[in-house]
N, CA, C and O atoms as a GROMACS GRO file, in nm:
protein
  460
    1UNK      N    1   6.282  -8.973  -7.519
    1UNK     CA    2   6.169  -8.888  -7.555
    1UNK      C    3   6.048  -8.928  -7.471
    1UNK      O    4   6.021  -9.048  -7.460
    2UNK      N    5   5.975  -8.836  -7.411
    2UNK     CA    6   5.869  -8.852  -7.334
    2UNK      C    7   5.748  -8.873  -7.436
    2UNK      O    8   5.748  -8.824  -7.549
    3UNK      N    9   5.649  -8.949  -7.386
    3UNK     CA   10   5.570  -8.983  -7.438
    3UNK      C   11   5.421  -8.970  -7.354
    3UNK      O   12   5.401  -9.041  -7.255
    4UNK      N   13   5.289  -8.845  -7.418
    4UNK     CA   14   5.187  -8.780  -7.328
    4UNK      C   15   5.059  -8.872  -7.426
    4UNK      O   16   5.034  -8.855  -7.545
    5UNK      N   17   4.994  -8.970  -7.330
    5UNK     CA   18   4.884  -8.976  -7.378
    5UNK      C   19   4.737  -8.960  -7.340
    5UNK      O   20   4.695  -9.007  -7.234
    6UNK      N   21   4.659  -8.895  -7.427
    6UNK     CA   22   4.547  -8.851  -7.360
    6UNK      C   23   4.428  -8.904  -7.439
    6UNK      O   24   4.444  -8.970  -7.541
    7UNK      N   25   4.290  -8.869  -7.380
    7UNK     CA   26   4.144  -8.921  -7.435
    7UNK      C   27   4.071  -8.802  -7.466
    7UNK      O   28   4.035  -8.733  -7.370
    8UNK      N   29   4.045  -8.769  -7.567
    8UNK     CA   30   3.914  -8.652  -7.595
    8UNK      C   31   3.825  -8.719  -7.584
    8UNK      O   32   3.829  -8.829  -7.640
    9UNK      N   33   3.745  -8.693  -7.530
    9UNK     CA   34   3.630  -8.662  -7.459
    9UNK      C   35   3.524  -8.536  -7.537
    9UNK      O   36   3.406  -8.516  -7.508
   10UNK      N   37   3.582  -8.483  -7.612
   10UNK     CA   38   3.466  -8.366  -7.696
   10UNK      C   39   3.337  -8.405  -7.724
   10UNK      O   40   3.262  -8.318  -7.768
   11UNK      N   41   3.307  -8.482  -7.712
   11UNK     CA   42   3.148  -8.542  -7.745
   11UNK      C   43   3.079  -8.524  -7.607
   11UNK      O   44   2.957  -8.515  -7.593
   12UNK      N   45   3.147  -8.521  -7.531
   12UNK     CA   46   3.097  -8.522  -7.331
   12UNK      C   47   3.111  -8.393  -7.328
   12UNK      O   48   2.999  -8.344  -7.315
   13UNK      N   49   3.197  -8.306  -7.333
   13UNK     CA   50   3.218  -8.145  -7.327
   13UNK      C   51   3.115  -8.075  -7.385
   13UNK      O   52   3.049  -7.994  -7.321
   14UNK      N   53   3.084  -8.114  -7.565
   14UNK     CA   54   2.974  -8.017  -7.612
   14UNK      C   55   2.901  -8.086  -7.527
   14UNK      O   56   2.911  -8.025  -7.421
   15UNK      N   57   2.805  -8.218  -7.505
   15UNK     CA   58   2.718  -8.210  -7.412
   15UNK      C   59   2.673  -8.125  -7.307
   15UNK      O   60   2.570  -8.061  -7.291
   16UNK      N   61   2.806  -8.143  -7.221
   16UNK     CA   62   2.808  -8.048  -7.104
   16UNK      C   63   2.746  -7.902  -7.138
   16UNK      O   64   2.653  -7.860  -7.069
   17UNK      N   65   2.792  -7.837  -7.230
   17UNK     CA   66   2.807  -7.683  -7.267
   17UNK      C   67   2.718  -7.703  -7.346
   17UNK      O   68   2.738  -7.588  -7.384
   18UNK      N   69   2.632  -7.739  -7.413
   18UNK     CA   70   2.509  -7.728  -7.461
   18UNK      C   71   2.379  -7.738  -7.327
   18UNK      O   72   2.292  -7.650  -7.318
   19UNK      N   73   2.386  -7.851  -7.238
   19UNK     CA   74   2.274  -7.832  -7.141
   19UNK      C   75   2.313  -7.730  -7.079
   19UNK      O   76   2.237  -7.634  -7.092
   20UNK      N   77   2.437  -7.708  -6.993
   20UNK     CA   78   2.456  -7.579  -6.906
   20UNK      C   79   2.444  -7.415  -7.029
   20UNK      O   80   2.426  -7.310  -6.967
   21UNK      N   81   2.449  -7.408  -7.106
   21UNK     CA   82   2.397  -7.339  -7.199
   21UNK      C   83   2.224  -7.314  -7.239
   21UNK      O   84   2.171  -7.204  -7.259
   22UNK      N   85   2.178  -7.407  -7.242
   22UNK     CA   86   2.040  -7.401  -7.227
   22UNK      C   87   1.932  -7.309  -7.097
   22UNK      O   88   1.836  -7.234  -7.084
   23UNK      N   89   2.071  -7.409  -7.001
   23UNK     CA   90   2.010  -7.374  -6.867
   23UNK      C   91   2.077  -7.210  -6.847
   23UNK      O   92   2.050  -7.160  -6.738
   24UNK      N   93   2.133  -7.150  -6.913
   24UNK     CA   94   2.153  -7.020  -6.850
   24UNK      C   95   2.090  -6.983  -6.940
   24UNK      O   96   2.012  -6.904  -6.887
   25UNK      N   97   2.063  -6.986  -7.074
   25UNK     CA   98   1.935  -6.951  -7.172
   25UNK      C   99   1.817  -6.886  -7.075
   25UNK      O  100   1.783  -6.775  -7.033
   26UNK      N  101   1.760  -7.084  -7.062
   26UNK     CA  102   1.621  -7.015  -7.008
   26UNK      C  103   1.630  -6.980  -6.881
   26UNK      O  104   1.518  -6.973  -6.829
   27UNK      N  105   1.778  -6.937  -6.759
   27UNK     CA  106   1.728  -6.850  -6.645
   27UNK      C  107   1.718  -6.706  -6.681
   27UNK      O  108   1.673  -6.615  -6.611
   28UNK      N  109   1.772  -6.698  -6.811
   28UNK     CA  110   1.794  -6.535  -6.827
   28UNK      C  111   1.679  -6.490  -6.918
   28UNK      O  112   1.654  -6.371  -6.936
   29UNK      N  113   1.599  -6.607  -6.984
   29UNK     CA  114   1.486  -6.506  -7.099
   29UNK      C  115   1.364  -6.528  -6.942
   29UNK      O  116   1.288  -6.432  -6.923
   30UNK      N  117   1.356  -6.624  -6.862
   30UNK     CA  118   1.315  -6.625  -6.750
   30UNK      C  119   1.320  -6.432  -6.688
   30UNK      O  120   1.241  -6.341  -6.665
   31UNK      N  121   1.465  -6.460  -6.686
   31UNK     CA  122   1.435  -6.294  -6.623
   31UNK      C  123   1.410  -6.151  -6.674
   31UNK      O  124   1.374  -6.048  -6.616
   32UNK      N  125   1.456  -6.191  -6.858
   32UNK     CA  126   1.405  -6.076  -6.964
   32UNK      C  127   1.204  -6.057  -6.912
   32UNK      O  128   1.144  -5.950  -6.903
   33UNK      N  129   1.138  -6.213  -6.885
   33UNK     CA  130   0.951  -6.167  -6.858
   33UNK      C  131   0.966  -6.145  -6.742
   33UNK      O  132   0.879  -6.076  -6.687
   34UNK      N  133   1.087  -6.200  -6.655
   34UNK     CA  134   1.044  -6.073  -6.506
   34UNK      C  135   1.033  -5.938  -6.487
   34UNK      O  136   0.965  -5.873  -6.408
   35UNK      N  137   1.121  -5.899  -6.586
   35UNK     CA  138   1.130  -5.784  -6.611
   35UNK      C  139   1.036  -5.687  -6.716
   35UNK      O  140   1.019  -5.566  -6.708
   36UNK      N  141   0.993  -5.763  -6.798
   36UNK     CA  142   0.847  -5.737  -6.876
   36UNK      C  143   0.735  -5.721  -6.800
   36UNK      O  144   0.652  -5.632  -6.817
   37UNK      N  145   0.728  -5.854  -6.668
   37UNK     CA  146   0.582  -5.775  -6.573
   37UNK      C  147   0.546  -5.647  -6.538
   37UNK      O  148   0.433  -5.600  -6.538
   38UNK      N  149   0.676  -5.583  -6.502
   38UNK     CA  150   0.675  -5.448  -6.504
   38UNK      C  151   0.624  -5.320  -6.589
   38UNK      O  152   0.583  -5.208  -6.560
   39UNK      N  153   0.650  -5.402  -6.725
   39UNK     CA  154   0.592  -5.286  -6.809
   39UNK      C  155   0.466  -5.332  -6.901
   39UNK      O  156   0.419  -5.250  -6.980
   40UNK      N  157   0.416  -5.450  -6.892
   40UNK     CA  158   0.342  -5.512  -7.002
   40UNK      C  159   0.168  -5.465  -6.961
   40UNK      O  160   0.133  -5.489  -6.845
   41UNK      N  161   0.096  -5.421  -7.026
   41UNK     CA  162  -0.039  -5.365  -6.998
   41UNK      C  163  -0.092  -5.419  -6.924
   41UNK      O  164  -0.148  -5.519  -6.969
   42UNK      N  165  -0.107  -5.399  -6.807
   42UNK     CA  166  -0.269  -5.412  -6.689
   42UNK      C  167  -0.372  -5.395  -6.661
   42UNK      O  168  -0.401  -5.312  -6.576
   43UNK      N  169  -0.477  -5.482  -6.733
   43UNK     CA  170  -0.605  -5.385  -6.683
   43UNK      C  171  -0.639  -5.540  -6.587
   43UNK      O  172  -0.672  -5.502  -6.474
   44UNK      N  173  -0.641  -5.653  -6.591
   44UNK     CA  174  -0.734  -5.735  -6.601
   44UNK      C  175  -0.617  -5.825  -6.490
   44UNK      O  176  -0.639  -5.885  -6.385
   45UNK      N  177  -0.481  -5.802  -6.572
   45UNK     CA  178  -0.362  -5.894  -6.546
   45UNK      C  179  -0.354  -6.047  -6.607
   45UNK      O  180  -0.272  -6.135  -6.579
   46UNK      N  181  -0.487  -6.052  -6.719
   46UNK     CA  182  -0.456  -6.204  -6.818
   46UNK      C  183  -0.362  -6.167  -6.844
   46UNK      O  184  -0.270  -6.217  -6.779
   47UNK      N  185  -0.317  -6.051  -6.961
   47UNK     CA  186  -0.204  -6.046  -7.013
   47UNK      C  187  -0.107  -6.056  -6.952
   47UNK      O  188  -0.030  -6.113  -7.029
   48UNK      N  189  -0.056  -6.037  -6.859
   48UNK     CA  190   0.087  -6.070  -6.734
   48UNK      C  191   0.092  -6.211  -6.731
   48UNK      O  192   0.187  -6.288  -6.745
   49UNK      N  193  -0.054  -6.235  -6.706
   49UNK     CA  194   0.008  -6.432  -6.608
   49UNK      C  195  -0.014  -6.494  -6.767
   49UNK      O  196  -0.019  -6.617  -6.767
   50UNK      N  197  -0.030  -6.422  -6.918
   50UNK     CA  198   0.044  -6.532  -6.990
   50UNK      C  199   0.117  -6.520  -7.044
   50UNK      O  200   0.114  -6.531  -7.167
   51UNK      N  201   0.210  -6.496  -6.982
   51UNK     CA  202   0.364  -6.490  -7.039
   51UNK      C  203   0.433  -6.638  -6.979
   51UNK      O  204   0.394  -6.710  -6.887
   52UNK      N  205   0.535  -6.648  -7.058
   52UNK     CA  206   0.551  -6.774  -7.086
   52UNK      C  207   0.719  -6.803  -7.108
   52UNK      O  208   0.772  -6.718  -7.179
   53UNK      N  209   0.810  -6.911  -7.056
   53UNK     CA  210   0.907  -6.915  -7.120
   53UNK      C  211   0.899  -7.054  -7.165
   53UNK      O  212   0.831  -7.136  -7.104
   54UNK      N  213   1.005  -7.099  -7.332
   54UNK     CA  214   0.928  -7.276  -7.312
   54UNK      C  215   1.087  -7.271  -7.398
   54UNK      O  216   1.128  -7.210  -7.497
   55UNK      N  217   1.151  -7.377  -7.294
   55UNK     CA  218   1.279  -7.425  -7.383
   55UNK      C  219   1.247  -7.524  -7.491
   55UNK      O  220   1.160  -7.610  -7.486
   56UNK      N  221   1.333  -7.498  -7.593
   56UNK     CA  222   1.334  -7.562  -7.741
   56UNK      C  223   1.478  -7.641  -7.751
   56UNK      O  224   1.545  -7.621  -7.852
   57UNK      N  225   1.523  -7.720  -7.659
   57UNK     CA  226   1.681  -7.743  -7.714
   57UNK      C  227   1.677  -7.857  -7.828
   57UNK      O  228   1.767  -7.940  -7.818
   58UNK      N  229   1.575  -7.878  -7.947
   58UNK     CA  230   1.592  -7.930  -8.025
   58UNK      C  231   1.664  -7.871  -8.132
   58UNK      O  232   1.721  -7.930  -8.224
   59UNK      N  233   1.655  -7.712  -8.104
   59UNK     CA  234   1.662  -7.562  -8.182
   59UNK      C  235   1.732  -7.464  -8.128
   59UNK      O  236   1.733  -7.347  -8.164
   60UNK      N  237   1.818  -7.534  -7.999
   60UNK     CA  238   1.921  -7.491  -7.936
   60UNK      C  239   1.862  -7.346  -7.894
   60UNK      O  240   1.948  -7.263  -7.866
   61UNK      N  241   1.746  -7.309  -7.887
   61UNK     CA  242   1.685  -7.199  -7.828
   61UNK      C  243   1.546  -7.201  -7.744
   61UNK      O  244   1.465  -7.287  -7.775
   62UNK      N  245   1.513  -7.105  -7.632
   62UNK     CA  246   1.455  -7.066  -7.526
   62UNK      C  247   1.364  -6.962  -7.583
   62UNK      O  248   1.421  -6.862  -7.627
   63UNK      N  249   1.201  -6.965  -7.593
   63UNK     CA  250   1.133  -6.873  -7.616
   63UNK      C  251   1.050  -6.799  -7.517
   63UNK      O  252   0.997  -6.863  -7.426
   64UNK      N  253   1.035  -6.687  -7.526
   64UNK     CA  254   0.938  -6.596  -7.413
   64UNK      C  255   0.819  -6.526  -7.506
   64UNK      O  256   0.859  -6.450  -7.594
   65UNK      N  257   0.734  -6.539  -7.499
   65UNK     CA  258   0.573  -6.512  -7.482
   65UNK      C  259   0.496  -6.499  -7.437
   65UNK      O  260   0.468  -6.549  -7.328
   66UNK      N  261   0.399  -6.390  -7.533
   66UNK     CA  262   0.237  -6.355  -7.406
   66UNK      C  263   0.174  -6.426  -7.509
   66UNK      O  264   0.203  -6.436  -7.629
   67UNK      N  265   0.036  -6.497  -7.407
   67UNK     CA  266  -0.008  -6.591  -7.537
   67UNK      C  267  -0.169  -6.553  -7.544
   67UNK      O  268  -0.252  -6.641  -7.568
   68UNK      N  269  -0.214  -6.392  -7.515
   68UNK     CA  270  -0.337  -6.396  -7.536
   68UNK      C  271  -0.345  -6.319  -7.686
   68UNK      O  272  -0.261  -6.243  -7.733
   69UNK      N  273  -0.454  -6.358  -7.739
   69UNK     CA  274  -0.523  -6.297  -7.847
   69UNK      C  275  -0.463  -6.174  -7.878
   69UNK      O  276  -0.435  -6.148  -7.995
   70UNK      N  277  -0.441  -6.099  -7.787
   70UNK     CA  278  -0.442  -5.917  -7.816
   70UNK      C  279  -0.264  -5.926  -7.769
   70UNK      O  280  -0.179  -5.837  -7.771
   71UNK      N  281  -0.258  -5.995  -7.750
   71UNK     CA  282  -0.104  -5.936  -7.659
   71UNK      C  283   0.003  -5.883  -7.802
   71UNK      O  284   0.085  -5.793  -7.785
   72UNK      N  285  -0.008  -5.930  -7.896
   72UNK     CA  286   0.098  -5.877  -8.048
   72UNK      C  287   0.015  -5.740  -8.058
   72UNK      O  288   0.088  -5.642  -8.074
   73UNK      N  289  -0.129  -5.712  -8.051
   73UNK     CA  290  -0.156  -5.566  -8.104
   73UNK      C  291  -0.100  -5.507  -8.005
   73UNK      O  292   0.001  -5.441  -8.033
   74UNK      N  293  -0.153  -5.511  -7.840
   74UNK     CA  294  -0.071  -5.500  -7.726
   74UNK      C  295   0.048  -5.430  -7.724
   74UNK      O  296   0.078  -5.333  -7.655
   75UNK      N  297   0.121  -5.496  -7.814
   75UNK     CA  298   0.278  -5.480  -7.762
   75UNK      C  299   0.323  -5.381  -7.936
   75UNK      O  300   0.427  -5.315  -7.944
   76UNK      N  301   0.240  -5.390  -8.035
   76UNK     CA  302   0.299  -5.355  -8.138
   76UNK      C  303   0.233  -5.193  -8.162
   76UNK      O  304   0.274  -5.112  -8.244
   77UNK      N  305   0.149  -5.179  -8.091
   77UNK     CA  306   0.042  -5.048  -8.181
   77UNK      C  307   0.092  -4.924  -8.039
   77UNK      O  308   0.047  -4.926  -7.925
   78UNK      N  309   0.187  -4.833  -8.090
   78UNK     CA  310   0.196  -4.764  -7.983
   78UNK      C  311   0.086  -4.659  -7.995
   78UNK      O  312   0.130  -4.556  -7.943
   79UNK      N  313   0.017  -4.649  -8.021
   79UNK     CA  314  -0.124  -4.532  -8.007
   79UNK      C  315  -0.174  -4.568  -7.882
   79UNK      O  316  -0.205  -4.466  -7.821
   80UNK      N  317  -0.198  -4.685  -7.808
   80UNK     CA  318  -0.299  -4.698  -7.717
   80UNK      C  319  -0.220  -4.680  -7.579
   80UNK      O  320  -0.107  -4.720  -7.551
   81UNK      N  321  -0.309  -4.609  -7.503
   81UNK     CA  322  -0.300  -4.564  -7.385
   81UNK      C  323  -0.250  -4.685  -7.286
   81UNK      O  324  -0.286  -4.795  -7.329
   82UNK      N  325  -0.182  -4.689  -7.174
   82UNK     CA  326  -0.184  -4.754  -7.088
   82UNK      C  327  -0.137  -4.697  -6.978
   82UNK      O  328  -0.061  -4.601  -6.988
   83UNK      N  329  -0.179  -4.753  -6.846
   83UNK     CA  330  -0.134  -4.722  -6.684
   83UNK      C  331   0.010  -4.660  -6.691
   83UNK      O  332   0.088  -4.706  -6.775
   84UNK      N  333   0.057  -4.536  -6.589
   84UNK     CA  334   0.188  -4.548  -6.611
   84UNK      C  335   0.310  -4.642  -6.583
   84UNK      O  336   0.288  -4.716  -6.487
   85UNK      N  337   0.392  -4.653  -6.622
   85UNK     CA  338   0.491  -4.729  -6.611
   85UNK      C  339   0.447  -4.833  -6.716
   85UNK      O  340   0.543  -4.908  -6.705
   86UNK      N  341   0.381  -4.882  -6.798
   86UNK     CA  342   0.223  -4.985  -6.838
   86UNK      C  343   0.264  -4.917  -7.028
   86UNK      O  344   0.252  -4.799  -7.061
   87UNK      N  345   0.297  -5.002  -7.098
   87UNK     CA  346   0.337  -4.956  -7.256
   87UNK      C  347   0.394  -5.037  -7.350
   87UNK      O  348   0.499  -5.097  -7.328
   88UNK      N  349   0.312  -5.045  -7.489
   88UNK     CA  350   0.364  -5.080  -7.561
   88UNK      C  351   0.540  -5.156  -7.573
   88UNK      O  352   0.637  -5.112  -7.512
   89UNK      N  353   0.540  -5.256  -7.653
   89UNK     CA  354   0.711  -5.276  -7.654
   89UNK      C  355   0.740  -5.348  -7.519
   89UNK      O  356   0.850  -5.374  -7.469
   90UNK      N  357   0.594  -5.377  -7.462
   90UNK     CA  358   0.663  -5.462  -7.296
   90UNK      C  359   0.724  -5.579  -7.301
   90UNK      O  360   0.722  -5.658  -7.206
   91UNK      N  361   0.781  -5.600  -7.405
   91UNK     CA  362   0.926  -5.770  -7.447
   91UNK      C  363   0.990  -5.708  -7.512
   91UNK      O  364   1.099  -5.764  -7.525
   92UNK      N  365   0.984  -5.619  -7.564
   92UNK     CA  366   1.114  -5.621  -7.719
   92UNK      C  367   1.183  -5.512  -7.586
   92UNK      O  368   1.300  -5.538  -7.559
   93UNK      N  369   1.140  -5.437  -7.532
   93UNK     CA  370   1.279  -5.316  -7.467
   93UNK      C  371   1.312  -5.401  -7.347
   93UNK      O  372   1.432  -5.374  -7.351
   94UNK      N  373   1.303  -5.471  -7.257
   94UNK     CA  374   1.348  -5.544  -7.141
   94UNK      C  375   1.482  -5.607  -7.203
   94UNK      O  376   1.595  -5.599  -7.153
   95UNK      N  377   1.433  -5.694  -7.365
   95UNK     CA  378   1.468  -5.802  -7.419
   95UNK      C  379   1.624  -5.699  -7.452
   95UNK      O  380   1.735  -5.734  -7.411
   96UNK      N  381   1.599  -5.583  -7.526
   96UNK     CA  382   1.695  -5.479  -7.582
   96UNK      C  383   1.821  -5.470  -7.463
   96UNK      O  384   1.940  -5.500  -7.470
   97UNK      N  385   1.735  -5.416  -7.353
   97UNK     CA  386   1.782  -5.359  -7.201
   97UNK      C  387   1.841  -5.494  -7.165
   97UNK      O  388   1.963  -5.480  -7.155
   98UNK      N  389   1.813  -5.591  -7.147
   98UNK     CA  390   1.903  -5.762  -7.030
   98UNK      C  391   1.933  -5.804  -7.128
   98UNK      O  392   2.010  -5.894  -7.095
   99UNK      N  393   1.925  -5.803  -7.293
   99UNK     CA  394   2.025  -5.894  -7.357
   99UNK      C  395   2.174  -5.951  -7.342
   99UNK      O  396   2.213  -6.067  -7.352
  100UNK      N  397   2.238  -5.845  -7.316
  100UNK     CA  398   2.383  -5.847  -7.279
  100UNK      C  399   2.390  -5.926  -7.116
  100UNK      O  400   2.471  -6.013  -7.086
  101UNK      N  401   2.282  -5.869  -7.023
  101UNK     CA  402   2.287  -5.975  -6.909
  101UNK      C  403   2.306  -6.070  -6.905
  101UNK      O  404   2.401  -6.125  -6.850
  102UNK      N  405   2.179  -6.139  -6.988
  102UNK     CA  406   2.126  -6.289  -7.062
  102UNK      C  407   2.278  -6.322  -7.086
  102UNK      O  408   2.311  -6.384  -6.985
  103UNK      N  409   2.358  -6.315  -7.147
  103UNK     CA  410   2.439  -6.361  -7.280
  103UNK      C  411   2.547  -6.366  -7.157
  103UNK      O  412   2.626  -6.459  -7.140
  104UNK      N  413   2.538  -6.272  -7.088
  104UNK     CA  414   2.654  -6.304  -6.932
  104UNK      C  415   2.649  -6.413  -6.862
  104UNK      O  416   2.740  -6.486  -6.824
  105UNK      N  417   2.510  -6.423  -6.845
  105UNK     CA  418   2.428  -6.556  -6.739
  105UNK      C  419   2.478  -6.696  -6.793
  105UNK      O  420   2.533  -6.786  -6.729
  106UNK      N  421   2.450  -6.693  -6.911
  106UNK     CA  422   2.444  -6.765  -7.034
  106UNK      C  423   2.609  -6.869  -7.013
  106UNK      O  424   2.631  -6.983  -6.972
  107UNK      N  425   2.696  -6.757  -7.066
  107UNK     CA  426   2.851  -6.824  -7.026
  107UNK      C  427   2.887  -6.831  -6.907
  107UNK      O  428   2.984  -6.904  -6.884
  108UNK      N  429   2.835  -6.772  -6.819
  108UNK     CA  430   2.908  -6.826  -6.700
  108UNK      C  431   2.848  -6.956  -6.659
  108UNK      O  432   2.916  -7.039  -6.598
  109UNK      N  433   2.733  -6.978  -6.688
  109UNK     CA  434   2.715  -7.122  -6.636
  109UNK      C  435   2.789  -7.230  -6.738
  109UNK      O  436   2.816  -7.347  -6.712
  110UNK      N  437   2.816  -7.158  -6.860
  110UNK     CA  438   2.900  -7.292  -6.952
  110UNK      C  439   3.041  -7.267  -6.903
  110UNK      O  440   3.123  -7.359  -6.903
  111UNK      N  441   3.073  -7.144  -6.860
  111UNK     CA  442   3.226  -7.167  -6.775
  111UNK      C  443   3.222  -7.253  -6.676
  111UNK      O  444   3.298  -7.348  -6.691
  112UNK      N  445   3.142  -7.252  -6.555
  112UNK     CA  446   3.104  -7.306  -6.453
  112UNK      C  447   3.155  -7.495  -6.490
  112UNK      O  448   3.234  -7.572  -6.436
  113UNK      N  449   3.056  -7.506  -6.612
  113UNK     CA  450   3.042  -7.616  -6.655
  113UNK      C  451   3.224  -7.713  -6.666
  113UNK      O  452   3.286  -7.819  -6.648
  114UNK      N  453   3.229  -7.601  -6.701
  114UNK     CA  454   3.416  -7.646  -6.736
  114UNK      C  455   3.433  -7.704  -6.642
  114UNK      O  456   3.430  -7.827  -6.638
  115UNK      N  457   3.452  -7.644  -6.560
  115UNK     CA  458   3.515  -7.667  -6.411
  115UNK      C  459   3.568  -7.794  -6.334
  115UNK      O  460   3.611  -7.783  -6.219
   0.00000   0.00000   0.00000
């Protein structure tokens, strides 16, 4: 009878696939506010340059934010006018629209990770 012996290692693997997980996290909410510059209100451009991505891997999650004063009425009150292309909802529809990207980006770098 043959006899196969091996070492798990699973404590090194989730490692692995938790940082390479992170890291495709925040390249992809990274590219959900690239894709928000495009639509997020312009008059001044504060609101653009504060957007924000800030990894949390204490909480195994990646956040994206605008961090001025007005940017929640901004993004929540569709009554107000803006530039075209320039509207309300400039994170939540990008976020809607590249989610499924994100979540692509996401595993292939924890496949990668396998490797």
């Amino acid at each position: 009878m043959n006899r196969v012996d091996f070492k798990w290692h699973g404590d090194k693997v989730l490692q692995l696939l938790k940082k390479a997980g992170m890291s495709g996290l925040h390249d992809g909410v990274e590219h959900i506010l690239t894709v928000s510059h495009g639509e997020v209100p312009h008059d001044t451009g504060t609101l653009q340059r504060s957007g924000t991505v800030i990894d949390a891997p204490q909480k195994d999650a990646v956040y994206v934010s605008y961090g001025t004063p007005y940017a929640v009425m901004q993004h929540e009150d569709l009554t107000f006018r803006h530039d075209e292309g320039r509207k309300a909802k400039y994170l939540e529809d990008p976020f809607n629209r590249e989610k499924d990207k994100v979540l692509k980006m996401t595993s292939e770098r924890m496949k990668r990770a396998l490797r």
